[in-house]
PAKELUM-586184 format. One record per residue (C-alpha): z, y, x; residue in three letters. Coordinates in steps of 0.02 Angstrom, whole numbers, padded with zeros to 5 digits, always signed. Example, Ala and Ser with C-alpha at 12.3 -4.5 7.8 and 13.67 -1.06 7.14 Angstrom:
2
+00390-00225+00615ALA+00357-00053+00684SER
This chain:
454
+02330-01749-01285UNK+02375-01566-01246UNK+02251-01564-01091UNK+02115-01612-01209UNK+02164-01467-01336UNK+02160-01361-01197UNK+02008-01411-01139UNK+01944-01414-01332UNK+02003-01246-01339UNK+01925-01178-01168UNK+01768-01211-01242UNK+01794-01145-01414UNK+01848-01000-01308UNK+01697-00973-01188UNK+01579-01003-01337UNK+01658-00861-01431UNK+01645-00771-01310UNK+01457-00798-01245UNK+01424-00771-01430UNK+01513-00607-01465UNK+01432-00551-01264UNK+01262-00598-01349UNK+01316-00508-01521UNK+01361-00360-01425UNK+01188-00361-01325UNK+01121-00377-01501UNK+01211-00246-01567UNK+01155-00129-01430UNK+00991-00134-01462UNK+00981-00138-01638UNK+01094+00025-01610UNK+00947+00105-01511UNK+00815+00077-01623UNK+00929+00143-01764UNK+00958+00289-01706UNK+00754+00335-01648UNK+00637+00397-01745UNK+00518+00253-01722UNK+00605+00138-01851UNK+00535+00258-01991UNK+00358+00228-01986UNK+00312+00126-01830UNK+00319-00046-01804UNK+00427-00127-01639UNK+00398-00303-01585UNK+00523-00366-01459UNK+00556-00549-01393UNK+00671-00584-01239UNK+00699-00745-01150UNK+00807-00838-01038UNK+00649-00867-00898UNK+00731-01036-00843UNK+00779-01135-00989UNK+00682-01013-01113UNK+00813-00987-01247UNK+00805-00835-01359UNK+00892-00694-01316UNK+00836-00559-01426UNK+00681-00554-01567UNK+00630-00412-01688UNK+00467-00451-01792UNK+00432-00591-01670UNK+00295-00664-01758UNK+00204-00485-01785UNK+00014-00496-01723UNK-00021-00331-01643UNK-00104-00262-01517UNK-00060-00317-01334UNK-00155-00178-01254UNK-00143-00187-01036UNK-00005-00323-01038UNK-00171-00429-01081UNK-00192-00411-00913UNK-00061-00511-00857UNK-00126-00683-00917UNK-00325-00641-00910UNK-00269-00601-00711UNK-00172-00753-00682UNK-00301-00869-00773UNK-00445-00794-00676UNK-00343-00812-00489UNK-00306-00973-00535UNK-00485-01022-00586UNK-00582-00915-00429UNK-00449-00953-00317UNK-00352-00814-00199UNK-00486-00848-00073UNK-00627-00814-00168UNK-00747-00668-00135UNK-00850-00546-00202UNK-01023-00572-00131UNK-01188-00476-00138UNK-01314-00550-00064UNK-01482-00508+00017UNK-01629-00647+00016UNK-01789-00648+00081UNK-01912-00775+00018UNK-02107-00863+00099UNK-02201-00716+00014UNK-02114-00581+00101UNK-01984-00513-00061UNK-01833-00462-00029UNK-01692-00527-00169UNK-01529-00431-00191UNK-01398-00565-00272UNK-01273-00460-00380UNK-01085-00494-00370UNK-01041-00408-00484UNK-00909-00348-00367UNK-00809-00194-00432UNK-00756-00146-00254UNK-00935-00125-00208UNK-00975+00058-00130UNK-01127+00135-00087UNK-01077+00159+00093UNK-01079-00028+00127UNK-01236-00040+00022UNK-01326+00062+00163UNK-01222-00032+00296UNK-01325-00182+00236UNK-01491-00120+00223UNK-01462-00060+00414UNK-01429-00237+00458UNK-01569-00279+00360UNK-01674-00170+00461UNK-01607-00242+00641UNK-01642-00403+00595UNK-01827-00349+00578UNK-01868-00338+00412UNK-01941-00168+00389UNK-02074-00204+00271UNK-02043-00318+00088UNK-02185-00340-00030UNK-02078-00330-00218UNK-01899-00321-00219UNK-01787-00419-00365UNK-01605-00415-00434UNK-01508-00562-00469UNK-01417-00472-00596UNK-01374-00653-00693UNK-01183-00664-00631UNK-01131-00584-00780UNK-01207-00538-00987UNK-01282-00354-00969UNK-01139-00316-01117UNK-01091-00161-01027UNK-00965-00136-01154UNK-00855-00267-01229UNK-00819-00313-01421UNK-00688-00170-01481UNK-00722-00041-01375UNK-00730+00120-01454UNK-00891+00203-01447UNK-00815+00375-01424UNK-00735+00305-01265UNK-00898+00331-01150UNK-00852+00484-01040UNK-00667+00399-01030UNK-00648+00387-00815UNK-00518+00227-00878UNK-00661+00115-00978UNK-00809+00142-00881UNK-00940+00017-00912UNK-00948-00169-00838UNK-01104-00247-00761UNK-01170-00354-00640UNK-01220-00195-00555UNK-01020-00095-00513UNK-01065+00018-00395UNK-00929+00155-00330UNK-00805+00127-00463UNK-00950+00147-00606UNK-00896+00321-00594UNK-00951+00487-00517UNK-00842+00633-00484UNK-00845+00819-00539UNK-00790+00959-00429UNK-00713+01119-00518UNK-00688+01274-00434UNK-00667+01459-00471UNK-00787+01576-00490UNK-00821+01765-00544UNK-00739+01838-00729UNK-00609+01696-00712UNK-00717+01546-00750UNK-00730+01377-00678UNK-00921+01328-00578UNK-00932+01130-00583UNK-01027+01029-00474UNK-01058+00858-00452UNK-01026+00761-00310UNK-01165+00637-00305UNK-01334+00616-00268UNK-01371+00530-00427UNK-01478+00640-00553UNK-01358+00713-00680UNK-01338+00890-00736UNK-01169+00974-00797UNK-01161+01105-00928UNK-00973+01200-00887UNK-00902+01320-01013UNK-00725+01318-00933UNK-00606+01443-00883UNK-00441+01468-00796UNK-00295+01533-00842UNK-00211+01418-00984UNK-00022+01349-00942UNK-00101+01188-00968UNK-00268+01101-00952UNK-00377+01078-01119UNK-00546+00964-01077UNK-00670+00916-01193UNK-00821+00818-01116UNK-00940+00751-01210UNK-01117+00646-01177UNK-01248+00599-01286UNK-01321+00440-01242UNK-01447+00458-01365UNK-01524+00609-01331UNK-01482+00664-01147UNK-01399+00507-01058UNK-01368+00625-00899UNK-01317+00778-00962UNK-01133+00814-00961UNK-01060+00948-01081UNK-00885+00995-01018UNK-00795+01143-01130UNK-00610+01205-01107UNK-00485+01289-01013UNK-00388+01241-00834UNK-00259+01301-00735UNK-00310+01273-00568UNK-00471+01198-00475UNK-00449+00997-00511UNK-00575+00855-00477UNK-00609+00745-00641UNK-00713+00559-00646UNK-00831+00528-00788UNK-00938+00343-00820UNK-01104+00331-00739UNK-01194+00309-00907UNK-01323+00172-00815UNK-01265+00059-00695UNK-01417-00018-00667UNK-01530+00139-00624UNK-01375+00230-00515UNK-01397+00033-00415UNK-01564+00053-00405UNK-01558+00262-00345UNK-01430+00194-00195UNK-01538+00058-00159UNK-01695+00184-00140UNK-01591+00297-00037UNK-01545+00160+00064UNK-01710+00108+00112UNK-01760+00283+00146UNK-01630+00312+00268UNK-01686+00148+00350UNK-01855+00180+00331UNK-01891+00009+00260UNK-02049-00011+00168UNK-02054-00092-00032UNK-02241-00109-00081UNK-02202-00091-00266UNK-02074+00026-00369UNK-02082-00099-00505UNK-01913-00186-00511UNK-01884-00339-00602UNK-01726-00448-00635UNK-01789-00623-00550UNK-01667-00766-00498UNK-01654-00810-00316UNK-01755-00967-00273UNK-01709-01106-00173UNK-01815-01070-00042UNK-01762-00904-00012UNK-01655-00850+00172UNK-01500-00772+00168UNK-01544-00609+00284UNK-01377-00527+00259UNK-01206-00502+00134UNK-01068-00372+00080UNK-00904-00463+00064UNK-00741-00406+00002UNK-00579-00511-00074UNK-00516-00538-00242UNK-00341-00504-00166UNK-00392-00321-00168UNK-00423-00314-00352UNK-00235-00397-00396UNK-00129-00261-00350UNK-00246-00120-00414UNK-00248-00231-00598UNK-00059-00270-00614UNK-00013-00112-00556UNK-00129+00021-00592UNK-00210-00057-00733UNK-00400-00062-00686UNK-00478-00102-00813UNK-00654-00133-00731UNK-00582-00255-00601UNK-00484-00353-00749UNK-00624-00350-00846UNK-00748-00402-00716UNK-00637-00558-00657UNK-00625-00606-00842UNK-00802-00629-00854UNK-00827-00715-00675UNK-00689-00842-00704UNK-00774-00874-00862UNK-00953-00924-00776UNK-00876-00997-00625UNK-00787-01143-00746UNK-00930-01158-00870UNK-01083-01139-00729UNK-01151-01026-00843UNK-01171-00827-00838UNK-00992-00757-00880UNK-00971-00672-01041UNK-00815-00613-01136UNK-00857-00727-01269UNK-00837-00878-01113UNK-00693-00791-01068UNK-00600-00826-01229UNK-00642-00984-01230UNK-00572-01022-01049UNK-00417-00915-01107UNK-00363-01027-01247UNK-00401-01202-01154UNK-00309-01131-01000UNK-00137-01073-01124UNK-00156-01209-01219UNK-00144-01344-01087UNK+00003-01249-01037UNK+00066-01306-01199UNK+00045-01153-01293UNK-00025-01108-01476UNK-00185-01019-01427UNK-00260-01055-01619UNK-00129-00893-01665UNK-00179-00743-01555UNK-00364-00661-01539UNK-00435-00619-01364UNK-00596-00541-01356UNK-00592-00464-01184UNK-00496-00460-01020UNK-00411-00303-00995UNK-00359-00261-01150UNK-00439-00124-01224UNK-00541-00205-01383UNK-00463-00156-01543UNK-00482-00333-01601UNK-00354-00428-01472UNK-00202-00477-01594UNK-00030-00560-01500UNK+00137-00590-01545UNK+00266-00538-01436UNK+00340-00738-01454UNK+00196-00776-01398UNK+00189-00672-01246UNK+00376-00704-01199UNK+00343-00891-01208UNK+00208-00873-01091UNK+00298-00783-00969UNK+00414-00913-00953UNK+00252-01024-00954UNK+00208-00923-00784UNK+00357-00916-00725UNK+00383-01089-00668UNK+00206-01105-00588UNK+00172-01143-00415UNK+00121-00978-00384UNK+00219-00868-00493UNK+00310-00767-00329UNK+00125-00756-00256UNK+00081-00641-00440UNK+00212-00594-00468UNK+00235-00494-00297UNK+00094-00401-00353UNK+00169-00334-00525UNK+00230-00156-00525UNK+00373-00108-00488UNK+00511+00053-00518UNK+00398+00178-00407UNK+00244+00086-00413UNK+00067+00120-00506UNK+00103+00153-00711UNK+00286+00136-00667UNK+00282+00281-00533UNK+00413+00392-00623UNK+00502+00255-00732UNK+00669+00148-00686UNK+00714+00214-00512UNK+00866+00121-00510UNK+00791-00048-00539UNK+00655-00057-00400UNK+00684-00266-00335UNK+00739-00318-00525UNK+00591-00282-00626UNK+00447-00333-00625UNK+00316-00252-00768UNK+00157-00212-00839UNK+00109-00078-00949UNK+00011-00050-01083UNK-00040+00111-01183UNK-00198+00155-01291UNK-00202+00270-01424UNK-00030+00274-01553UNK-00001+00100-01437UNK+00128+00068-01288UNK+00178-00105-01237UNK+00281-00176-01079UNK+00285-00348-01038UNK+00363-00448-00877UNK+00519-00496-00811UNK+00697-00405-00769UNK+00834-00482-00655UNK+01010-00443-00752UNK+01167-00420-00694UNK+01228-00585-00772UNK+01127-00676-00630UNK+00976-00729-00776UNK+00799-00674-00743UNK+00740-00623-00939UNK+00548-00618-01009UNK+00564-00452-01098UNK+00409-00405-01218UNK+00409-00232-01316UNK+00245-00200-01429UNK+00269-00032-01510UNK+00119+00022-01629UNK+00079+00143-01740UNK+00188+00291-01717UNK+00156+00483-01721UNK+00278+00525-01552UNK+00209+00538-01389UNK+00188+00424-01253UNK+00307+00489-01140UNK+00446+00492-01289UNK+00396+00310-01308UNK+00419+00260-01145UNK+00595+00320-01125UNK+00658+00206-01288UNK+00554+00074-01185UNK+00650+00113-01012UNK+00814+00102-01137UNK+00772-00075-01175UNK+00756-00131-01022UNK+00913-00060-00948UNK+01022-00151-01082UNK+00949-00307-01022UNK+00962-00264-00826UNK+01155-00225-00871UNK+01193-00410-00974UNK
């Protein structure tokens, strides 16, 4: 009788005390938020898990749809790899059919330079072909929605959204060189041979850079306007405003250089027929892209694989509209409630995706006990690495994270490896507030050292 009251009472005991542990952990947080600014007018979603048996740890306006900005990324990535495969490969292909013209097959492949587009047309060239009587593009991989649903507009000369086609080339960006010059002003110049013309009123001598570039796509598609002030000479990336015509402008240089012969200038978007020879392909691995997504947040390499794994499972010609559909069977035979968020593209950035940080945490876990979870999630950033270059020193081996941050939004999503020998799935969706980003991410960084030190 008394070893079963002490053993009644040894449990009583340790469930106290988990309870007041968990209470204080609580207590901590709720502290933190107290005490910042944030609570006043912006709203904080949080939900933290227990990765292997998934209980709650931690939830502030759980159920909250907001916006999941770049954390997106982690599931449209991990859908897409799982649906291409880690083997699969961008291709773009060359073709050459009976009548003598010459087919390029688009990949839409957003490692795709213009240095191995002339490496190609100089194998074209030793394999004999110097002479084609029309060429064609393939261009149907992907929907010529060079934008996605709830982008903004005003986002066009943004180096971070540049647009998405069948036709990346170079990053879909080109680069602008600024140096000084005479009565302490700034000469740009533009580091490509693609036609575009800069208009600089900047000059030097601010203690911090002010840029304003602007474009008007309606009126002068390649004129840049860049106005401001700079403290030293700095290189900046704006969107090619065309992919299709900066393509095309390689492609003629290409052939130039190579002295290769197209009877007519007229190009036309034509599917490759079946009778049609492979003469020659550019290659490069999806591997590349995962890395450069979970890490640095590319948004043209998310969104790209978004789209593919969407046409690749449907046979179709991927769209984002595909790619929400895929999403929600994908997380919903994973036994999730895909009916209650809103995806409408793959990297994040449309104003109209809506999650719940339950949601998110949940499928985490969901992740988290795939067969290739450690494959991923050896590609997520880390203390030191991409967006999380000068956050969380200390932690660098027990977190694993991805950003997210668009205007008056920050979130962080992944996993952290605590002290109490628990992996968590730690969401934070912070919207709405006036402080800046920097500010934010420091309350974020608090967060997720109270869980590291459970």
């Amino acid at each position: 009788m008394k070893n079963l009251l002490k053993l009644l009472f040894s449990i009583v005991f340790i469930t106290a005390f988990a309870g007041c542990s968990s209470a204080i952990e609580t207590g901590k947080i709720d502290n933190l938020i107290k005490k910042s600014s944030l609570v006043e007018t912006a709203t904080i979603s949080i939900s933290i898990r227990n990765a292997e048996n998934n209980n709650i740890v931690y939830e502030r306006e759980q159920k909250k749809l907001l916006h999941p900005a770049s954390t997106t990324k982690i599931f449209t990535t991990y859908m897409a790899l799982d649906t291409l495969g880690y083997d699969y490969k961008f291709k773009t292909q060359f073709y050459k059919d009976s009548e003598n013209n010459l087919y390029i097959k688009l990949g839409a492949d957003p490692m795709l330079t213009s240095s191995q587009l002339k490496q190609a047309f100089q194998k074209i060239k030793e394999s004999g072909n110097a002479s084609f009587k029309n060429l064609y593009f393939d261009d149907s991989i992907i929907d010529k929605k060079e934008f996605s649903t709830g982008w903004m507009w005003d986002d066009d000369v943004n180096p971070y959204t540049p647009k998405i086609s069948s036709y990346n080339l170079d990053g879909n960006v080109f680069r602008i060189n600024m140096s000084k010059s005479k009565n302490n002003m700034i000469s740009a110049s533009v580091k490509t041979s693609y036609p575009v013309s800069v208009i600089s009123s900047i000059m030097t001598g601010a203690k911090k850079d002010y840029l304003e570039i602007n474009r008007y796509n309606w009126n002068s598609p390649e004129v840049v306007e860049i106005y401001g002030v700079v403290t030293v000479p700095k290189t900046i990336t704006v969107p090619i405003s065309s992919m299709r015509r900066y393509f095309i402008h390689n492609v003629e240089k290409a052939l130039e250089e190579n002295k290769i012969n197209i009877s007519s200038t007229l190009y036309a978007s034509k599917l490759v027929p079946d009778n049609a020879s492979l003469i020659t392909e550019i290659s490069n691995p999806i591997t590349r892209t995962i890395p450069t997504i979970l890490q640095n947040s590319n948004n043209l390499m998310s969104e790209t694989i978004f789209k593919l794994a969407a046409g690749k499972k449907y046979n179709a010609t991927g769209t984002d509209e595909l790619g929400e559909l895929l999403f929600k069977e994908f997380y919903k035979e994973k036994g999730l409630n895909t009916d209650s968020i809103i995806i409408k593209d793959g990297c994040g950035i449309s104003r109209k995706n809506l999650f719940y940080a339950d949601w998110i945490s949940e499928a985490l876990n969901k992740l988290y006990k795939t067969e290739n979870f450690e494959r991923f999630k050896d590609n997520m950033a880390q203390s030191g690495d991409g967006t999380l270059a000068k956050r969380l020193y200390d932690l660098r081996g027990d977190v694993w994270l991805k950003t997210g941050s668009l205007s008056n939004i920050s979130t962080l999503a992944g996993y952290v490896n605590s002290q109490d020998g628990n992996t968590y799935s730690v969401v934070i969706l912070i919207q709405n507030f006036k402080e800046n980003h920097p500010e934010i991410k420091a309350f974020e960084d608090e967060i997720i050292k109270l869980i590291y030190s459970r």
